[in-house]
N, C-alpha and C positions, 0 to 999 in steps of 0.2 A: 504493500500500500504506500509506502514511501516510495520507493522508486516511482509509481505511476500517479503519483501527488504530485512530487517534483517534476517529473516528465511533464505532463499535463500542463500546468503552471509553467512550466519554460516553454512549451510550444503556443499556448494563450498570449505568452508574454511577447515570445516574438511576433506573433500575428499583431498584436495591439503596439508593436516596436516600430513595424514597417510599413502596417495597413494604413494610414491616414485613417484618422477618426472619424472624419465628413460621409466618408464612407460605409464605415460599422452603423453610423446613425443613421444613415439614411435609408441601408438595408433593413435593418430593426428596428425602426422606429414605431413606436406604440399609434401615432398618429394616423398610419397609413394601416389598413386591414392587412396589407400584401405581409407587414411585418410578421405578426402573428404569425402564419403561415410557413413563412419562411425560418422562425427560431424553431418552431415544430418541427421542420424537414430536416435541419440541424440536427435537430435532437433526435429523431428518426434513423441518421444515416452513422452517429456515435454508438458503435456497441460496446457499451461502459453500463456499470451498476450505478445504480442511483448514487453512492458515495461518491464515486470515481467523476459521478460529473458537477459536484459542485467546484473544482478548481478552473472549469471551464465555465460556468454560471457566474463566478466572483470575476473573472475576465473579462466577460459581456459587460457587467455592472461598472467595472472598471473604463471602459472604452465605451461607456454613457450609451450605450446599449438601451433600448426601450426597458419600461420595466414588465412592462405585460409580457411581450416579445421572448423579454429571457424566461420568466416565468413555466410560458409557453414550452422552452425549449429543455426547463427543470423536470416537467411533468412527464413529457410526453420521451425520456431518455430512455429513460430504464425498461420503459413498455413497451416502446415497439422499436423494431431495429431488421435488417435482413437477416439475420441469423434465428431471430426469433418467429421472423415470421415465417421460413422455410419449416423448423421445428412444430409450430402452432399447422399449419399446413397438415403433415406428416400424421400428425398426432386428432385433429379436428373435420379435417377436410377443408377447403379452398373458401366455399361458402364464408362456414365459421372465421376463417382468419382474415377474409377480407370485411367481414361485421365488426371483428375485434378491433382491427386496424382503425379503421373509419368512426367507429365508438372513439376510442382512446382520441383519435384525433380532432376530432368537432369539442368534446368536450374539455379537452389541456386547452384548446384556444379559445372556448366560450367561458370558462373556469379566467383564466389568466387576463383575460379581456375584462370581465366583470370587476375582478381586484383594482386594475389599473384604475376603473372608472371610480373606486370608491379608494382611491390618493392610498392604498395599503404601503407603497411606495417607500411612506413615511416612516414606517416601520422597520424598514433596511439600518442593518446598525452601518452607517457611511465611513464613521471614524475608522474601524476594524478595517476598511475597503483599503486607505489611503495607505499609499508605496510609501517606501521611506525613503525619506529624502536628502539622506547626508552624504550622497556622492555628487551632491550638486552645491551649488555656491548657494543659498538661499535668502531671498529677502521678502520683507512683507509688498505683495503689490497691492501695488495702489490702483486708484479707479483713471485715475491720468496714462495713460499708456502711451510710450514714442511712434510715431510713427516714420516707415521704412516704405520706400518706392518701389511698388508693384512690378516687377518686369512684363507682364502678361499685360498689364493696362496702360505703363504708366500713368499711373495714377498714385496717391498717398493714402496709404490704407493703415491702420493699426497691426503691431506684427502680431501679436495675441488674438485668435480671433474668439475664444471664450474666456474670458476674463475671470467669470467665474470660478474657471477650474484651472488657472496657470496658478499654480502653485508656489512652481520654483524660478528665479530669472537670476541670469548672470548677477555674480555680485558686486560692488564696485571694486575696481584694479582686477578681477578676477577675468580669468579667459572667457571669451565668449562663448566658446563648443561647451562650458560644463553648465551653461542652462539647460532646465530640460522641462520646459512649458509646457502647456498644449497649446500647438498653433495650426496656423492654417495651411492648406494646401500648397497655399504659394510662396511659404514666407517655413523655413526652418532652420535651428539651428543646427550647422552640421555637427556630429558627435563621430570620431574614429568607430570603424565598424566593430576593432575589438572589443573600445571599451563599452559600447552598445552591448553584445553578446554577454559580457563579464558581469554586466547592470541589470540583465534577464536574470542570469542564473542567481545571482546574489540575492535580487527581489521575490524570486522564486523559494529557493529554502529559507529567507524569512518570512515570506510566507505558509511557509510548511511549518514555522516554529510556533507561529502564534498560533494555529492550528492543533499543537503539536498534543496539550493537555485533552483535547477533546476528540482527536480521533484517538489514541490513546483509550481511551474509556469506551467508545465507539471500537475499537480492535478488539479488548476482551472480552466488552458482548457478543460482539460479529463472531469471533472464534468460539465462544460457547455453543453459537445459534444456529452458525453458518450451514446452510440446506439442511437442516432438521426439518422434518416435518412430519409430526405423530401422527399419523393417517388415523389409531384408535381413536386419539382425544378429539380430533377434527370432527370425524365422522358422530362422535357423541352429541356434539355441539350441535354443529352445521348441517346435520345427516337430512334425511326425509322425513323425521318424523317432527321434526323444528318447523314452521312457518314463518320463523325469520332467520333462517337457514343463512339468506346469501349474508344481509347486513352485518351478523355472527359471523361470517366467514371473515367478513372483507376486517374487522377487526381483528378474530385471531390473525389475521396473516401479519399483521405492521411487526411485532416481535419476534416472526421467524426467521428474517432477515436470509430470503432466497432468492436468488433470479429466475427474471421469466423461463429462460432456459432449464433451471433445475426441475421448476413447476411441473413444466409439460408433463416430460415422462411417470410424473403421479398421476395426470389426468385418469387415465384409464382403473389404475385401481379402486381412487377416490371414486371415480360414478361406479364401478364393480362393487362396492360397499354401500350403494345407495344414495350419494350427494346427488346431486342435480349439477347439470354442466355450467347454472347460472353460478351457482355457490363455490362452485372449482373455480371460474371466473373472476368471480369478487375475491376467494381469498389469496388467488393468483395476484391481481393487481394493487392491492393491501399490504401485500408481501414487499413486492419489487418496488412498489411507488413510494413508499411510506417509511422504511427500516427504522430500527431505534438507532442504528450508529451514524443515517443520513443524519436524523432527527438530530443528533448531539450535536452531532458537527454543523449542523443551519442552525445552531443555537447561537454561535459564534457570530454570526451575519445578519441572522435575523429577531426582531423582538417577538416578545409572548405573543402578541394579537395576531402578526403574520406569523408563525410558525403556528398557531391556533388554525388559522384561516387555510392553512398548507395541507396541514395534517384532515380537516373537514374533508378541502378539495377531493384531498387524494381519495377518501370515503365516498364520498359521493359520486366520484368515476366510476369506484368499485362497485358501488350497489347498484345504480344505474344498469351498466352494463350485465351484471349480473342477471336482473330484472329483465331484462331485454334477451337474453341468450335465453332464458325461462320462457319467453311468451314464443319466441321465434321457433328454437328449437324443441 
């Protein structure tokens, strides 16, 4: 988990190093529907466990990323992916995995869409976000900002083009290349490539450090947990003779802490013992969407209300679809 924490967080970090930000925004931007859709697809095409992708989620957040958008791309990781949906295929038939798909899909975006509109936003801990900034010369900016002539317009334009978030600017007598602002497309300061690379990895394992207490705690559950699944105890709970079989399901599953992958190949036993395909569903996506050691670790990034409102989401996918594999199938 350290290697692919670190990993993760250095290749986020280079994308957000060389991508221009104008760009992340404009693809993900919560203002536009197409965003939604697209942090979905994102999240669709990473075959990661829901732990694995929140150092690609703090990235997004990072590179002012939509906050629906990423949301969108939190939900919708762990659920569906080509690996899983080749397995759910295999295991369901074509039908079912193009329902699952399309379920899990409309609703990570109508789920993530709904938060944004209700400012949950606010609830992102931002301090926790911010790099650290002692490989740069740092002063306070101000609202006054110099302006530098455009080559593309000639024109005088501000070199900062978010003010909001330039954090760090050369400092006085200090080199020009050790600012490291956010600016605009047209206007950057150059930084050598190594020490660029050196400022990924650096920002990377300290971000793995402050992290570090809470996946920690998140590790020894996960290894207590990891693909357990008591088919006795399930089938007691969740079984047929329950009529709220799936909602029961879709809760057991948040503490068994398994991927979709692992799920599948239970499918067949769980309904051979009498569950219903909704309830294997629900506690399918409860599992994989929801774990106790994501849940630690979005502790770190996010406040009680939205880790409140995460943990609903993730239920409400569950049951939903589960409901719905019940009526169809």
């Amino acid at each position: 988990l350290t290697v692919l924490f670190v990993g993760i967080s250095f290749i986020v970090g280079a994308l957000k190093e060389f991508v221009p930000p104008e760009k992340i925004k404009t693809l993900l931007s919560a203002r536009r529907g197409k965003g939604y859709f697209i942090g979905a697809g994102l999240g669709a095409l990473t075959p990661f466990c829901s732990c694995s992708t929140i150092p690609i989620m703090i990235g997004l957040l990072k590179a002012r990323a939509g906050f629906g958008p990423t949301l969108a791309f939190l939900f919708i990781s762990p659920l569906v992916n080509p690996i899983i949906f080749g397995l759910f295929f295999m295991a369901i038939g074509l039908k079912a995995t193009i329902i699952y798909s399309i379920l899990a899909l409309m609703m990570a975006v109508s789920i993530s869409f709904l938060l944004e509109k209700a400012d949950f936003h606010r609830f992102v801990k931002w301090d926790n976000l911010e790099e650290n900034r002692e490989d740069c010369s740092c002063q306070p900016v101000t609202t006054e900002l110099p302006e530098v002539q455009n080559a593309k317009t000639n024109s005088y334009r501000p070199a900062i083009s978010s003010p909001q978030f330039a954090y760090c600017t050369a400092a006085e007598n200090g080199p020009v290349n050790r600012g490291c602002a956010t600016v605009s497309a047209d206007f950057f300061m150059a930084t050598p490539k190594a020490e660029r690379w050196l400022r990924i990895l650096k920002e990377s394992v300290r971000q793995f450090r402050t992290f570090l207490p809470y996946i920690i705690v998140g590790v020894v559950i996960g290894a207590l947990a990891h693909g357990f699944v008591p088919e006795s105890l399930i089938v007691k709970y969740a079984g047929p003779d329950n009529p709220f079989a799936v909602p029961v399901a879709a809760v057991i599953g948040v503490p068994l802490y398994v991927r979709v992958s692992t799920m599948i190949p239970v499918f067949i036993p769980l309904m051979a013992k009498g569950m219903s395909i909704g309830a294997v569903v629900a506690l399918t996506i409860g599992g994989a969407g929801a774990s106790l050691p994501e849940v630690i670790m979005l502790k770190r990034i996010f406040g009680w209300p939205l880790l409140g409102a995460f943990l609903v989401a993730v239920f409400t996918i569950a049951v939903t679809a589960g409901l719905i594999f019940n009526t169809v199938f």
